[in-house]
N, C-alpha and C positions, 0 to 999 in steps of 0.2 A: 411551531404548532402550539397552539393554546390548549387549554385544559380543558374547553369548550367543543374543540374541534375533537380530542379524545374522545370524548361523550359522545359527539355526535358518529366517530368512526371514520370521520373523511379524512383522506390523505393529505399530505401536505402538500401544496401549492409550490411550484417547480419557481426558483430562487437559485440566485448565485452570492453570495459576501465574502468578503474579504478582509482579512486583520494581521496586525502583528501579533507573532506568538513567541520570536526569543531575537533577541538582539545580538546574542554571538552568531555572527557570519560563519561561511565554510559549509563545508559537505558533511552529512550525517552516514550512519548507520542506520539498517531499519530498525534495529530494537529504540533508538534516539527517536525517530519520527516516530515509531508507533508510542514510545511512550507519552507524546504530544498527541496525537490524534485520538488513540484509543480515551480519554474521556471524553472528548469531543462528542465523539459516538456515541456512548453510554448517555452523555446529557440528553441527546435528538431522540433516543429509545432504548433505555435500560433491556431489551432482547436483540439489538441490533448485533450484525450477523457477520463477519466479516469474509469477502469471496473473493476478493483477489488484492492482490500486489504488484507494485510496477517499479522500478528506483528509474530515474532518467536516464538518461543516454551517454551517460558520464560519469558510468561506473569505477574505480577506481579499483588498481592491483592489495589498495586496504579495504575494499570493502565500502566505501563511500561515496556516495553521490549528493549533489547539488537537490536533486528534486526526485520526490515521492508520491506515490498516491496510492491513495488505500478506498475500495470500493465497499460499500456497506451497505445490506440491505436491513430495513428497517421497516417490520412487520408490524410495530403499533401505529407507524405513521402511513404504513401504504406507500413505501417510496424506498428512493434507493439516496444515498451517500457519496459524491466522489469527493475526499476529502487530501488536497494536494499541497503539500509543501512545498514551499520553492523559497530562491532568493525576491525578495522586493525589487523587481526590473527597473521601476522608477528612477531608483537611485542612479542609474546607467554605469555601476560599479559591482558587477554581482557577486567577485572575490569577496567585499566586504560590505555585502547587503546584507540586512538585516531578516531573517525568514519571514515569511508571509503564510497563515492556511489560506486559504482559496476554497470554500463549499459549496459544492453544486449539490440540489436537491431536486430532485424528478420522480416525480410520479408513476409506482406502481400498481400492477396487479397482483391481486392474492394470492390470485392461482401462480403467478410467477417469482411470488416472493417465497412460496411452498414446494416451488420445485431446484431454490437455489441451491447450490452447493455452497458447504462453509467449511473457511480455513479453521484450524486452530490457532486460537489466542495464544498458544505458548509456540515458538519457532525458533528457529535457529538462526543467530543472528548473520547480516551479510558477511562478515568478516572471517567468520570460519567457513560458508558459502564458495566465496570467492577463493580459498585457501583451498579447496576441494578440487575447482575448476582447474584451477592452476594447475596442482598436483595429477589432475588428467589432461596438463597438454593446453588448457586456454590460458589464451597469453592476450592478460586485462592492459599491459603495456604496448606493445606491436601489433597485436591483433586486430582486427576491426575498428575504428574509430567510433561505431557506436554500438558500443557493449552495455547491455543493461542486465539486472534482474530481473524475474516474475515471479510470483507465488501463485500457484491456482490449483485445482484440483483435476486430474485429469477425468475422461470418460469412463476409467474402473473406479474411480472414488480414491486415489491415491493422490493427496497433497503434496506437489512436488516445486523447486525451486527451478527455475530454466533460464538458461543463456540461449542465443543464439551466435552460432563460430562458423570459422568458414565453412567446415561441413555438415552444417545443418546445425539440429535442436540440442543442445545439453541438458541433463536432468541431475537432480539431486534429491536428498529428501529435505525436506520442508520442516519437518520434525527432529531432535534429538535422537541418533538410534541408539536404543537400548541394548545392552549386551546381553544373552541369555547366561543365567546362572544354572 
């Protein structure tokens, strides 16, 4: 978006690019990808918004997956954010590919970027996530072959983190919980 197009109010024009962003290979944590993506974000729209969370489908019993994506809506641009990390496939080696972001930018409405729901920027990272799961019974090693996470916020307004296991939907909280004193 140019500083042209800000003045003028119009959205940004739906675009996808791609780049390198770290050269160690391997599976991340979400606090890792987010701290790669969240300035991404901020550069596109210093109020950009963030509404959901995905880690791939190759979650790990630490907490770690290959590929991420973080969706964002971004209300000075009129548009939304899918902003994905992954291995560089290129390589045809993705143990020891280099990460790639991938940003999809598309085109929204106001009225829809006003009725989004947003995560909090501070979360809990997969690691202790997954250490939760665990400790009720999902099992990131024998279970399903493809275990991922989510972050989203559900229909009462509660930010929750979610697996899916054999029997059905798992929940967490999204958030740090706070102890009452």
């Amino acid at each position: 978006m140019t500083l042209f197009d800000r003045f003028r109010n119009r959205p940004l024009q739906a675009s996808t690019t791609q780049r390198k962003v770290r050269d160690q290979p391997g599976p991340m944590t979400a606090h890792e990808a987010w701290a790669i993506v969240r300035p991404v974000a901020h550069e596109l729209d210093p109020r950009a918004r963030l509404t959901f969370i995905t880690s791939g489908l190759d979650m790990s019993r630490e907490g770690r997956s290959f590929t991420w994506e973080f969706l964002f809506h971004l209300p000075g641009g009129r548009a939304r954010a899918l902003l994905t990390l992954e291995p560089n496939r290129e390589t045809g080696d993705i143990d020891n590919a280099p990460i790639i972001l991938v940003q999809r930018l598309t085109p929204a409405s106001v009225a829809g970027l006003d009725r989004a729901t947003v995560l909090p920027e501070r979360f809990r990272d997969s690691p202790e996530v997954v250490a939760e799961f665990a400790a009720g019974g999902v099992d990131f090693v024998a279970g399903p072959t493809d275990m991922k996470l989510e972050g989203r916020v559900l229909d009462t307004g509660e930010a929750v983190w979610v697996t899916y296991y054999w029997d059905g939907e798992r929940k967490a909280s999204f958030t740090a919980v706070t102890q009452p004193r």
